[in-house]
N, C-alpha and C positions, 0 to 999 in steps of 0.2 A: 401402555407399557407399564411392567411392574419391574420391583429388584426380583423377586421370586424367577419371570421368566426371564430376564437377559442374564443371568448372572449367570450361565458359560461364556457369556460375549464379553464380562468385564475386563477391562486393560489392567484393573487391583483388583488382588483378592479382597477388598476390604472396603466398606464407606471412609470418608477422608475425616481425620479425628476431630479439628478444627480450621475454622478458616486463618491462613496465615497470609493468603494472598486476596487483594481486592481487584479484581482487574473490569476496566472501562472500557464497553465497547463488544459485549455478546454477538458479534456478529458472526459468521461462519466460518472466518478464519482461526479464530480467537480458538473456537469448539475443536477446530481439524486440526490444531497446529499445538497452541502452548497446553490447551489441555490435556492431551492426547501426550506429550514430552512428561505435563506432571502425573500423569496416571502411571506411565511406564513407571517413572522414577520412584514411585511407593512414599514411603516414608510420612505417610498422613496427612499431607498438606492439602489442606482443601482453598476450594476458589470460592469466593462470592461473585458473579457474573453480572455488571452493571451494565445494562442495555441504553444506549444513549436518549431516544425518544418512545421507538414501537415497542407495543407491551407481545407480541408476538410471542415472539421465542422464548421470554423468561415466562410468559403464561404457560408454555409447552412443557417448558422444563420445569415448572412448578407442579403442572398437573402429574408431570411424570418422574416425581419423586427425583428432580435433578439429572434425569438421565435421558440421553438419546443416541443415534449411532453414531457414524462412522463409515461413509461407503466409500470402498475405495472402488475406482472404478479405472482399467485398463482393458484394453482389446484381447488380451490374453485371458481375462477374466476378472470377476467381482472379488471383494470380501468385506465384511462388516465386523465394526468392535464398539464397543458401549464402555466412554471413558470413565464415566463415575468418579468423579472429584471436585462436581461443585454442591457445596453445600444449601444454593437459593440463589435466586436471581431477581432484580429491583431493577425498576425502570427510572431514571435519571429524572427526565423531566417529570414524573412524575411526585418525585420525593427527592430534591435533591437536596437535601438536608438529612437523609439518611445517606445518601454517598457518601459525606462528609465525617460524618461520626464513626462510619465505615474504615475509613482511612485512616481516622484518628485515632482508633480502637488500641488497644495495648497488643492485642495480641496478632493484631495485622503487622509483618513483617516487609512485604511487595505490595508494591501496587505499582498493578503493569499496565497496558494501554495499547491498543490497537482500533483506533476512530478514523483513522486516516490522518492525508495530510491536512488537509481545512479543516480537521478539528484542533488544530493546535493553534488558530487566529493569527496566523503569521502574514506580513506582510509579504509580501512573494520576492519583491525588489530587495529589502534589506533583511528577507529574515528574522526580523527583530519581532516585539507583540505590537499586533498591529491596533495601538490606544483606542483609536476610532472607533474600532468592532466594536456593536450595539453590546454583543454580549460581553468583553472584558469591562466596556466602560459601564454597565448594568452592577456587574462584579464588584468593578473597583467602588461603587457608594455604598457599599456597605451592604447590597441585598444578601442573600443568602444564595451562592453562585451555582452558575448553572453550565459554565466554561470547563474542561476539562484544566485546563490550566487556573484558574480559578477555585474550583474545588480542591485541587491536590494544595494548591498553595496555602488555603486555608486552613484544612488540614496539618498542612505543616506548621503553620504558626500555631495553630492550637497543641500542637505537640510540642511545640518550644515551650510555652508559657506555662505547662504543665509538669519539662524537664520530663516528659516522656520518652519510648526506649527510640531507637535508631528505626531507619526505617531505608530500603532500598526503592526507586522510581526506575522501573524500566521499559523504557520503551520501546513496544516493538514495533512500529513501523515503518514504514519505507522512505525514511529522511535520512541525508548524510547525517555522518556524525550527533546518533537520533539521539543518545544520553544525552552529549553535552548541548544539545541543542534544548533541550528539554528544560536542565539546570538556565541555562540563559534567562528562557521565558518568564521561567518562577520569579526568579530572582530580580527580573525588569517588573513582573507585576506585584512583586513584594517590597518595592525601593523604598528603602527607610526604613523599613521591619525590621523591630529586635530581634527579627528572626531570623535573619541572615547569618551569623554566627553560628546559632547551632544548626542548623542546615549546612555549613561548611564542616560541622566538626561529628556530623550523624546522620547525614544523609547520601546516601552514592548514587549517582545518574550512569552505572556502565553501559557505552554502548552495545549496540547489538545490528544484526542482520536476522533476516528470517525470509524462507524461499516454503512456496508449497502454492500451486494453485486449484484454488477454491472457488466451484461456482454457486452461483444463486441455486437453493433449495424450491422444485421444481415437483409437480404431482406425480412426473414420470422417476422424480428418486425416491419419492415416497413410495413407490410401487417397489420399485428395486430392492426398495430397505425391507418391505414388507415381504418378499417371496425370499429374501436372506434370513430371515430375522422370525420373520413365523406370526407377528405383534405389530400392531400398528405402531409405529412412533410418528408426532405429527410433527417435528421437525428435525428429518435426519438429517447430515451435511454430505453433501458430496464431495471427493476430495482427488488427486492423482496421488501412484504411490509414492511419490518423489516427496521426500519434507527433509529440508538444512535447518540450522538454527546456529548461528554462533553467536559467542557475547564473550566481555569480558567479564573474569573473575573477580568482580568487584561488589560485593555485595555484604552491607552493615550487620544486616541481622540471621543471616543464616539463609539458603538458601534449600530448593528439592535437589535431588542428584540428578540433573537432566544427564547429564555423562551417560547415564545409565541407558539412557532411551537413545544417542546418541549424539546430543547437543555436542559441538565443537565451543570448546574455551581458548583463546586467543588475545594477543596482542598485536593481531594485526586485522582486525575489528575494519578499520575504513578500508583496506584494501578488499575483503570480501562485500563490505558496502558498494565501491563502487563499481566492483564489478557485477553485482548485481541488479542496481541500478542501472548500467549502462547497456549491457551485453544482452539480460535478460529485459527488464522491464523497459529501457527505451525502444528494443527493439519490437517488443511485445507492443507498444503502442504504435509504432509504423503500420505491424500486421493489421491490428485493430483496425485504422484508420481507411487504410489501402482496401482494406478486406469490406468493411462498410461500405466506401463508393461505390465496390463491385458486385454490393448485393449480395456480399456472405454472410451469412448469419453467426454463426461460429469463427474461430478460431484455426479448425483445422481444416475447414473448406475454403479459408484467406490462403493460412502455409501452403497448401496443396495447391495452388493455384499458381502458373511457372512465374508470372512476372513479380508477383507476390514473394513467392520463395527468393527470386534474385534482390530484390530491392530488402531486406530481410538480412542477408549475406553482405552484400553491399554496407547497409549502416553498422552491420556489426565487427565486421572485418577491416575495414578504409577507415572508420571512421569514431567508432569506440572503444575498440579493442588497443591502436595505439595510442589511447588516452590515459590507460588505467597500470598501476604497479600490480603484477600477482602478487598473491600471495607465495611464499615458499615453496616450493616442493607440488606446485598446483599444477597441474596435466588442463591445459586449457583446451588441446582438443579433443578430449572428453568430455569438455565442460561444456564446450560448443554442440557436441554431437549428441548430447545428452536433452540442448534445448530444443533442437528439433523435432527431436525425437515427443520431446512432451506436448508442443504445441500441434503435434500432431495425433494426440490424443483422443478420437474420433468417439471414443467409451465415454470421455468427459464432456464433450459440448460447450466449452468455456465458448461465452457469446462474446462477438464484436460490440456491443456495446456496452457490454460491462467493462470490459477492459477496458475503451473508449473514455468512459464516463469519468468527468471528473478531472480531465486535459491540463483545463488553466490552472489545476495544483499539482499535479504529478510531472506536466515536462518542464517546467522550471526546475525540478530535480536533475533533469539527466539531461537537458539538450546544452543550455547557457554555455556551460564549461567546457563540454567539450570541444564545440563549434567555436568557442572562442581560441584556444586553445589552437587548433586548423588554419582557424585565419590568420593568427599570427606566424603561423610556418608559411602561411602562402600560399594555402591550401582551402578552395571553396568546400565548406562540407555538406555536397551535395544530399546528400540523403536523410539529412538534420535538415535541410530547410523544405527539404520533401514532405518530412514530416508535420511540420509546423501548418504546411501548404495545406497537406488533405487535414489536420487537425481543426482551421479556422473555416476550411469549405463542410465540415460535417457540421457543427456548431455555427457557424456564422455566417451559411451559404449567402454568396451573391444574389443579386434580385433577378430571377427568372431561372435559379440553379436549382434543380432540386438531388439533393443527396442521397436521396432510396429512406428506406423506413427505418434500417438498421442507424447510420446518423443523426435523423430524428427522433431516437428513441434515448441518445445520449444525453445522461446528468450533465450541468456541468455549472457550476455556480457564479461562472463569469459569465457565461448566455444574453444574458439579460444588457449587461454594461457593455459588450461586445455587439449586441445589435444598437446600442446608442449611439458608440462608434461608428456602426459603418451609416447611420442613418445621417450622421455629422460629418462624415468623410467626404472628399470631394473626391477622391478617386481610390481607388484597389490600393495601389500604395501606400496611399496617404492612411489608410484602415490596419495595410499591414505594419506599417512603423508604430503606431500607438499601438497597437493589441503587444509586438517586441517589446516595447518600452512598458507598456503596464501588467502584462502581464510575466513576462520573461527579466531581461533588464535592459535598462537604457544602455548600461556599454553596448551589449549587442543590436537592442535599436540602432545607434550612432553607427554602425558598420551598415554604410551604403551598400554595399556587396553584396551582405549576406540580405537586407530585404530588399532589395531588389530581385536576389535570386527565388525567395519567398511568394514577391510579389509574379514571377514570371510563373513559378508550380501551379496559385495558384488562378492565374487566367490562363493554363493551359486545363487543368481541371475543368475546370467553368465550361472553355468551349469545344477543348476536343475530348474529355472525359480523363479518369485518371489512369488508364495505361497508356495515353500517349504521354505525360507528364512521369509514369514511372520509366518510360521507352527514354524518355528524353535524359532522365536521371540515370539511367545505365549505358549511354551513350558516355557520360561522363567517365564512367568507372573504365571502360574499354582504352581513354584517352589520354590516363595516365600510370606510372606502376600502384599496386596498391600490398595493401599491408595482409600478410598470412597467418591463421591461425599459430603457425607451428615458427613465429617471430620470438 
């Protein structure tokens, strides 16, 4: 790919003048989402693209002069764009001492972040930095850091001691309350730093949301790009056309005019968080889960699938939807009607195990609270412990279980401690209280109820497969009133 032939595909009329943003975590989201927000919004800002370990994609985007597509892909039809706003791209472990000077730079403004939730080293229980981690305590003696929390913090001290300009940290992803969560960490791995002061008084952590689903770039979207496109590009992204973004207007050094592109600014930040978290992504990890036992490869052959679709409706409706405040003036059955609608996106192919992948840090996000939250009304929250159920049988099958190839194919960074568990375990219970308690939280361990109810999903899993277990769980829903979109 050259600028000569995509430049009628560009989102700017213009290369980006300087780098003012550094953002961590080139992954595919990062290209289909906040890029594509600064390309619309003009005004010059370019990104440097820090890729966390694989030199992959900043090798592509290197060879190709910073540029690559955009496929949007719907059953109605394709269309491609080539966002043009990163000015170079550096791989992390490779140089992470140029991350750092990166950050530290005068003329870097942002520096944003989308590595997921386990690259923030949090402890899952108390959210806090979890000291232990090989890599913070690597950090903390002084090496030259390789943490993403580590880097920026250092960063920041070095901009203190310099009485260098302001600097905004935003995070984008799928953590509550992800700014402020964000400012915590630093500030726990900075404890005692002169630097904590001017980081109160010149740095802003505003929160944020961000909605858009992004699958793994595949040789069949590389085809797709290539008959759109006319040029090879060797790492298009694929994307749906659905993309949110909101945050708060809180930002030190100036920001791009995402408005432009349609970014929503807000003061009601956590209420769009948790409902995105709960309605979309908890339930998106039901489908996943569900959809893997049954041998679906995708996402929209899980949704399409009738017991699939009702246990799907069920967690979203019963059981997270009266959990969460809207926002203002929010049409929630649209919002509902809207997610179906995407995950049945047949154009896209989002796989069940990508979605899958990665359990023991994402449903500590969205299951704990709410299910807790249930049980103290009185209320088993059947479909939350459903979830939990077919989450630890895809990752952690019983001995003589086997999951199908799609739960085998699942990331997931607790794997490992999770079969130590059940190899130490004296029985199914006894496996699913400690996997609650370490991975999720002890309050909800400590609720007999709810693993017990866990432990029953998952030995109905194990022996009679998982639509008698989802049969079993809409049994429940039939047994008492439940709560309505249009509540």
């Amino acid at each position: 790919m050259n600028r000569t032939s995509v430049r009628k595909h560009l989102l700017a009329g213009q290369a980006p003048m300087s780098t003012g943003i550094v953002h961590l975590g080139l992954g595919n989201f990062h290209r289909a989402h906040q890029a594509v927000y600064t390309a619309q919004a003009g005004g010059g800002w370019g990104i440097l693209g820090v890729a966390s370990r694989s030199a992959e994609v900043a090798d592509a985007m290197n060879a190709q002069d910073g540029l690559y597509s955009v496929l949007e892909l719907s059953p109605e039809g394709s269309s491609i764009s080539v966002p043009g706003v990163h000015t170079g791209a550096i791989v992390a472990a490779g140089n992470p001492a140029a991350v750092v000077d990166a950050i530290t730079a005068e003329d870097t403004r942002i520096v944003s972040m989308t590595v997921t939730e386990h690259g923030y080293c949090m402890d899952p229980g108390t959210h806090r930095l979890a000291l232990d981690h090989p890599g913070i305590v690597a950090d903390l003696s002084g090496a030259t850091p390789r943490t993403v929390i580590g880097q920026i913090a250092r960063a920041l001290e070095r901009r203190a001691e310099t009485h260098g300009a302001p600097i905004t940290v935003l995070n984008c992803d799928n953590m509550q309350s992800n700014g402020a969560q964000t400012r915590e960490l630093i500030l726990e791995f900075l404890q005692g730093s002169k630097a904590e002061s001017w980081i109160a008084e010149n740095v802003a952590f505003p929160n944020s949301m961000v909605d858009r689903i992004v699958p793994a770039t595949t040789d069949t979207y590389r085809a797709a790009a290539y008959e759109l496109l006319g040029v090879h590009d060797r790492s298009p992204v694929p994307a749906e056309p659905f993309t949110m973004w909101v945050m708060e207007d809180r930002f030190t050094a100036g920001r791009p005019a995402w408005e432009r592109a349609g970014a929503i600014f807000s003061d009601e930040v956590e209420a769009y968080e948790l409902l995105k978290l709960r309605l979309l992504n908890g339930t998106h990890s039901l489908i996943a889960y569900l959809g893997a036992l049954d041998g679906h490869a995708t996402i929209p052959e899980a949704r399409a699938t009738g017991f699939i679709e009702a246990a799907a409706r069920a967690v979203l409706e019963d059981e997270y939807l009266p959990t969460v405040t809207l926002p203002r003036d929010f049409d929630v059955k649209a919002y509902i009607a809207s997610l179906f609608e995407r995950w049945s996106n047949d154009a896209l192919g989002h796989r069940t195990q990508q979605v899958g992948s990665d359990g023991s840090v994402k449903l500590p996000q969205r299951v704990p609270e709410p299910a807790l939250e249930l049980l103290k009304q009185g209320v088993m929250p059947e479909h939350l412990a459903l979830t939990v159920a077919a989450w630890l049988c895809c990752v952690v099958p019983l001995s003589g279980f086997d999951p199908g190839p799609h739960a085998r194919a699942m990331v997931d960074p607790a794997r490992e401690r999770l079969g130590a568990l059940a190899a130490q375990s004296r029985s199914t219970g006894e496996l699913v209280r400690s996997a609650i308690g370490q991975v999720f939280s002890i309050e909800l361990a400590e609720s007999n109820d709810f693993a017990r109810r866990v432990t029953d999903y998952v030995a109905v899993i194990t022996r009679d497969g998982v639509r008698a277990a989802a049969r079993e769980a809409a049994r429940s829903r039939t047994s008492r009133p439940h709560a309505s979109p249009a509540a």
